[in-house]
Backbone as numpy.savetxt, mean C-alpha at the origin, in Angstrom:
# Nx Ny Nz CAx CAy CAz Cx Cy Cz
4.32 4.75 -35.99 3.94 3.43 -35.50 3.62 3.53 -34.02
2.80 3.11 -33.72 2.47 3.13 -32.31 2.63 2.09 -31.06
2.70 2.42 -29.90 3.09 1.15 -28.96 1.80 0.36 -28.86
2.58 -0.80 -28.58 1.54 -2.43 -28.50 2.11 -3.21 -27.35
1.46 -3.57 -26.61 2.08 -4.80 -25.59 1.70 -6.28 -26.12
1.23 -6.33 -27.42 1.31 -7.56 -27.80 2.58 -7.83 -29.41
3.41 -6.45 -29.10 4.52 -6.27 -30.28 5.56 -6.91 -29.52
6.24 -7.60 -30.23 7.65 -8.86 -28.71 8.13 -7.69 -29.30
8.81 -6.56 -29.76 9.92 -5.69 -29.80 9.55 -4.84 -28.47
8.42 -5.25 -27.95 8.26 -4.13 -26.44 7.95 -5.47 -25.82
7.91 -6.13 -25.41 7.29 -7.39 -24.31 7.92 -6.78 -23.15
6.87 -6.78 -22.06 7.58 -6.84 -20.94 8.69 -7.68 -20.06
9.47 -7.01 -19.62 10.43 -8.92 -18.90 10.22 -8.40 -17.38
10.93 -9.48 -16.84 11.26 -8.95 -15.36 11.92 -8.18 -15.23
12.00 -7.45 -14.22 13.18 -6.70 -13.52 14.38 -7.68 -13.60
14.50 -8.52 -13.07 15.88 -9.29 -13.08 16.72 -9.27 -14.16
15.64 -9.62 -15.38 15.97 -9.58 -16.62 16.61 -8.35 -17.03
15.64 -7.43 -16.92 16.22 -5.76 -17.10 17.35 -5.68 -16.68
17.89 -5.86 -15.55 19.18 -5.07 -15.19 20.03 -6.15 -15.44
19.82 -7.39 -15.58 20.78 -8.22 -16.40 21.42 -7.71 -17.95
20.74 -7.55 -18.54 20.64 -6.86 -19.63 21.88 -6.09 -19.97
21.77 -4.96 -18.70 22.13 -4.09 -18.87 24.04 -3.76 -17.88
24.98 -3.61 -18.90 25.83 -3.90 -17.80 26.21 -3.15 -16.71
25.68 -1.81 -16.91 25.83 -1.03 -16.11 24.96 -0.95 -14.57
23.50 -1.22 -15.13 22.65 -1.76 -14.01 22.37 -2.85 -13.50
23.34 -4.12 -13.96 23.63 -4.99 -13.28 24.40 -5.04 -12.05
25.01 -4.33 -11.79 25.72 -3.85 -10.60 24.65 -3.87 -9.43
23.41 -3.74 -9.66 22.11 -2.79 -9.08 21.31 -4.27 -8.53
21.73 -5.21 -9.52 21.26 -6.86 -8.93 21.19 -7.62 -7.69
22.54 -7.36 -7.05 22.41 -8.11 -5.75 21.76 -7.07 -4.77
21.72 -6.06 -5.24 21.27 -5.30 -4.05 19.43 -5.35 -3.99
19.17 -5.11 -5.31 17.59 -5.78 -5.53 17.19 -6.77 -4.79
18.11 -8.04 -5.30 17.75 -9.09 -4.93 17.84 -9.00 -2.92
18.74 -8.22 -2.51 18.66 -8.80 -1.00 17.58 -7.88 -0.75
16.97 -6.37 -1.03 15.92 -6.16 -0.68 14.85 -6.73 -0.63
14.57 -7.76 -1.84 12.77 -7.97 -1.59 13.51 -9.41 -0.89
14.96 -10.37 -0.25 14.64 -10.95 0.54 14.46 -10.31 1.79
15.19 -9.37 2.08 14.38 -8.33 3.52 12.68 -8.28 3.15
11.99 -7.83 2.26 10.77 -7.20 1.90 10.26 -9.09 2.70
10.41 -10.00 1.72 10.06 -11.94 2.43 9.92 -11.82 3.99
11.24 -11.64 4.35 11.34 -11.80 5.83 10.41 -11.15 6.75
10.28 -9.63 6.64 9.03 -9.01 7.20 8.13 -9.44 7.06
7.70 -9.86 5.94 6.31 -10.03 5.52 6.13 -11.78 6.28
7.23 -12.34 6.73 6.84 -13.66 7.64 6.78 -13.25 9.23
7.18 -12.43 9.29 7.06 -11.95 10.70 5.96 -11.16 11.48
5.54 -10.07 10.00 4.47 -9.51 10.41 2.87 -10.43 10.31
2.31 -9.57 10.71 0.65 -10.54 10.68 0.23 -9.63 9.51
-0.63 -10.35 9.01 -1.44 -10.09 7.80 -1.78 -8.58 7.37
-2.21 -8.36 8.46 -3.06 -6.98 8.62 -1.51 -5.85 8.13
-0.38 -6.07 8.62 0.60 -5.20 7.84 1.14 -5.23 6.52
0.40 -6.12 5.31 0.71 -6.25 4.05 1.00 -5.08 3.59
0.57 -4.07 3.38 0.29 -2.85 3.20 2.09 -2.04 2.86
2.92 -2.61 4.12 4.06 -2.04 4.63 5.21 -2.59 3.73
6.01 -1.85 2.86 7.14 -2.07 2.50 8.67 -1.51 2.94
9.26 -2.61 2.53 10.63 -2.24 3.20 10.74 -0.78 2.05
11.46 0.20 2.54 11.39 1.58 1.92 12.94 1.62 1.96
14.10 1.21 2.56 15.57 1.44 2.74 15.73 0.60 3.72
17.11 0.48 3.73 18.06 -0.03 4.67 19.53 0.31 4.65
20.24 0.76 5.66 21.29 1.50 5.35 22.01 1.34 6.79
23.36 1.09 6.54 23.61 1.48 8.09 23.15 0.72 9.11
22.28 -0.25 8.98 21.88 -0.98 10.36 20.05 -0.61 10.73
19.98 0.56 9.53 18.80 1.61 10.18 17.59 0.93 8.84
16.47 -0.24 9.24 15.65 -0.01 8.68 14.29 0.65 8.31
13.80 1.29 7.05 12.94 2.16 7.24 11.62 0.89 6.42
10.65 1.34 7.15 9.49 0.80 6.19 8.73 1.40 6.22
7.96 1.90 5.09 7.16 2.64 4.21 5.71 2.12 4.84
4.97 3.06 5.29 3.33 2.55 5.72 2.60 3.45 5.26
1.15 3.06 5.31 0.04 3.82 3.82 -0.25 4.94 4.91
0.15 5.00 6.64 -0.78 6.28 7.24 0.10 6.14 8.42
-0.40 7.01 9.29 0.07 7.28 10.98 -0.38 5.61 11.89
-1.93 5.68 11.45 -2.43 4.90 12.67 -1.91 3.14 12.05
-1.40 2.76 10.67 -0.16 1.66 10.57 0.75 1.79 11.42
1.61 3.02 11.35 3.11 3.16 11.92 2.56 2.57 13.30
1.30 3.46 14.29 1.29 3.21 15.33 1.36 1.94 15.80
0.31 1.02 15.14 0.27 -0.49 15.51 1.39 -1.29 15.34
2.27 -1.04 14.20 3.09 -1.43 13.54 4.52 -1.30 14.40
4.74 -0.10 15.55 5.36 -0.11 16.68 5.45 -1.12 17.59
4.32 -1.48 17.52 4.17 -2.43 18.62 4.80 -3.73 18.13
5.28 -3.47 17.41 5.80 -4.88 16.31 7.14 -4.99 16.49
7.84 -4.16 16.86 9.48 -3.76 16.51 10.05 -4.21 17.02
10.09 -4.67 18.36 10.79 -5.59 18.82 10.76 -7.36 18.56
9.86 -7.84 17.93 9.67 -9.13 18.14 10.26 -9.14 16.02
10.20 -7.92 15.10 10.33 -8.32 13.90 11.98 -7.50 14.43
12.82 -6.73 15.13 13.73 -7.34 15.03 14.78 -8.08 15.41
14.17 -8.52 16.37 14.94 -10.16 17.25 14.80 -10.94 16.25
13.78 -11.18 14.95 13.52 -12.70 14.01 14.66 -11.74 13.22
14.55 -10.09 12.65 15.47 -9.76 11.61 17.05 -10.34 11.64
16.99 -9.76 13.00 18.86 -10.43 13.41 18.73 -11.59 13.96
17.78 -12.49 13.70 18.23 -13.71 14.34 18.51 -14.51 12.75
18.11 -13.50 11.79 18.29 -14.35 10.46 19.62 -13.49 9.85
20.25 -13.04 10.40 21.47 -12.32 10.24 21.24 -11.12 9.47
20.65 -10.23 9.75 20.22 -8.59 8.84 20.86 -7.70 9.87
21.28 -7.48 10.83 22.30 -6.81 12.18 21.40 -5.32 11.98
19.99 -5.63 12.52 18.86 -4.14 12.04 19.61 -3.64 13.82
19.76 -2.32 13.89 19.75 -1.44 15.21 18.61 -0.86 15.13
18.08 0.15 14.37 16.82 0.66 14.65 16.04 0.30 14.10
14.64 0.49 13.92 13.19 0.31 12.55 12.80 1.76 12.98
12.55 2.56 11.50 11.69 3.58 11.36 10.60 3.70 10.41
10.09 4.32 10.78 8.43 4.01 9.47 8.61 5.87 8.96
8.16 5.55 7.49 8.24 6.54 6.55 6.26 6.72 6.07
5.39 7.29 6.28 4.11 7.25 5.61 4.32 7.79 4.43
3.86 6.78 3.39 4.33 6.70 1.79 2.53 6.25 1.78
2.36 7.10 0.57 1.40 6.01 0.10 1.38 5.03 -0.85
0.40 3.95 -0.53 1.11 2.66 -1.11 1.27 2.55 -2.93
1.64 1.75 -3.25 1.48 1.78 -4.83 0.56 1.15 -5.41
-0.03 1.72 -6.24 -1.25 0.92 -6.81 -2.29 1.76 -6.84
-2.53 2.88 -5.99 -3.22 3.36 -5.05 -3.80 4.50 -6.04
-5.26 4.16 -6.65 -5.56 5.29 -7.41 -5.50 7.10 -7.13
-5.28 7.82 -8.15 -5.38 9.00 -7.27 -6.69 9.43 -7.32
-7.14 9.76 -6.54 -8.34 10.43 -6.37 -8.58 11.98 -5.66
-9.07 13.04 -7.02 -8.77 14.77 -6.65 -9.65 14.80 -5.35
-9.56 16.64 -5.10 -10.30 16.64 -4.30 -12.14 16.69 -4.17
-12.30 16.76 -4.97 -14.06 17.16 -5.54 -14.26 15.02 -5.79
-13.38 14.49 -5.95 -14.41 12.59 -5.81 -13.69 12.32 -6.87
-13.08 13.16 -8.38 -12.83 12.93 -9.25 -11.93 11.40 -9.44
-12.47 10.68 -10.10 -11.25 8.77 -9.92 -11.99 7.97 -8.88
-12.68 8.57 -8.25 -13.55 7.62 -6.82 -14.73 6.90 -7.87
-15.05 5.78 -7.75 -16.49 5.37 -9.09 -16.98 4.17 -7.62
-18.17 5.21 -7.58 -18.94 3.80 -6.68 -19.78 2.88 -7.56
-19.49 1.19 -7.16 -21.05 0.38 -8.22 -21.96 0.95 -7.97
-22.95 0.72 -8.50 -24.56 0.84 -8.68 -24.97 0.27 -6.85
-24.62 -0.92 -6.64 -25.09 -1.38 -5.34 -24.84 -1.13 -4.70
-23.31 0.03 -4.41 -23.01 0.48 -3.37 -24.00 1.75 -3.44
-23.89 2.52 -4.30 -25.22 3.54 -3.72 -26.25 3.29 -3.25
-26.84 1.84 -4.29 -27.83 1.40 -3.60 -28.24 1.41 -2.02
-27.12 0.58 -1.63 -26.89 0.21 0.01 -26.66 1.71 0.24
-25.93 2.42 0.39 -25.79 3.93 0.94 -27.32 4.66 1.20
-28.05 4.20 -0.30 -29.67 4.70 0.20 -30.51 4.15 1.15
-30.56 2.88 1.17 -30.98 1.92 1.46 -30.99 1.62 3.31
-29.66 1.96 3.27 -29.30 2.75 4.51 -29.71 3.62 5.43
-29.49 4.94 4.61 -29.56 6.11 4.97 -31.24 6.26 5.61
-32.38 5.44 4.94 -33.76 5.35 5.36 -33.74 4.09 6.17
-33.04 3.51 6.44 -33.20 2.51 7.42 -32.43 2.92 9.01
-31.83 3.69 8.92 -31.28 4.35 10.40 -32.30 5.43 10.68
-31.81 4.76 12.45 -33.27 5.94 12.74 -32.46 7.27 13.33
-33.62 8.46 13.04 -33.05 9.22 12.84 -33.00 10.38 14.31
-31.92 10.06 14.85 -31.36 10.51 16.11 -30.54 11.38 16.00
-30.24 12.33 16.67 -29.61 13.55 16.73 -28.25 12.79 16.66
-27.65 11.64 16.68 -26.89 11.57 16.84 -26.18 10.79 15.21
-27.13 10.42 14.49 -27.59 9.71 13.66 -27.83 10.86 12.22
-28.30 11.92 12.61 -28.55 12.61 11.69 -27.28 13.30 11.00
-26.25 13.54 10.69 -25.03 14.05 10.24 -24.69 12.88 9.42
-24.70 11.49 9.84 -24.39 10.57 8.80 -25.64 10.45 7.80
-26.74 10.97 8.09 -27.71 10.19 7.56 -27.76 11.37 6.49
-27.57 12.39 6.70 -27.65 13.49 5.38 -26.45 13.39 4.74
-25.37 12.55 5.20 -24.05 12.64 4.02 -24.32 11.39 3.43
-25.23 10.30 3.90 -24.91 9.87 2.88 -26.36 9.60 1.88
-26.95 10.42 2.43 -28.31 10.90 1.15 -27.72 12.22 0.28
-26.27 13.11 0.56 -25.74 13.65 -0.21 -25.47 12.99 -1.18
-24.76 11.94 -0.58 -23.26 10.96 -1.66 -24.49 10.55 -2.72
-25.31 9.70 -2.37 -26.31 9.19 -3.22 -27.02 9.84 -4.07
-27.21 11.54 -3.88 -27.96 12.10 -5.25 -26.78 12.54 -5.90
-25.58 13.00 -5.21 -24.50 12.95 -6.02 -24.20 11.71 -7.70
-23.69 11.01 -6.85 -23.91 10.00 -7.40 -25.11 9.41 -8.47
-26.34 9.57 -8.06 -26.86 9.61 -9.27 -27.39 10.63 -9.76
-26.99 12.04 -9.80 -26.50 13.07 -10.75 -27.32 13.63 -10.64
């Protein structure tokens, strides 16, 4: 017999649900639950542009958050003092913030040869479209042959 996500003997539930469930990983509940209210709180403090960033641990006083690269962490420095004066002003008693580069979840993999990368039709388009519409300057020319590469690539 094979799996179905429209069989209720597999339905998905929440997480909450899950470790309710379960009595052993119910134990595992409040601690869930106060992470993603840490995960809330950042995410009111930070500006938009750091969605990206998840709380990754907390331990000890020492929070870590998870960012997709270097040049996040960097900007994201500049943040540390003002997210944690709001952290401990909402009672979380943070001493340090450290950033971990994780990549994010969701995040297709893509090999090294393009393999999982799928451009639309219109983005090559525009890539061609492009590539003959820049003029062609010594300075200009290195982009302008990669991306008349990508484009016969692309259409094969």
């Amino acid at each position: 017999m094979g799996f179905s996500f429209t069989d209720r003997k597999y339905a998905p539930q929440e997480a909450t649900d899950f470790l309710r469930g379960n009595a052993r990983l119910a134990a595992l509940l409040p601690a869930v639950q106060r992470m993603a209210k840490l995960q809330r709180d950042c995410a009111e403090v930070l500006p938009t542009a750091f969605k990206s960033c998840e709380v990754f641990a907390f331990d000890g006083g020492e929070l870590t958050l998870a960012v997709p690269n270097t040049a996040v962490a960097a900007k994201l420095k500049q943040q540390v003092p003002k997210l944690q004066e709001t952290l401990n002003g909402k009672g979380w008693q943070i001493s340090n913030i450290r950033f971990r580069v994780q990549m994010p979840k969701g995040i297709a993999h893509v090999g090294p040869s393009g393999e999982g990368l799928k451009l639309p039709e219109t983005a090559v388009n525009s890539f061609d479209e492009l590539s003959q519409k820049l003029e062609p300057t010594a300075a200009n020319e290195p982009l302008i042959d990669a991306m008349r590469r990508l484009v016969a690539r692309r259409r094969g």
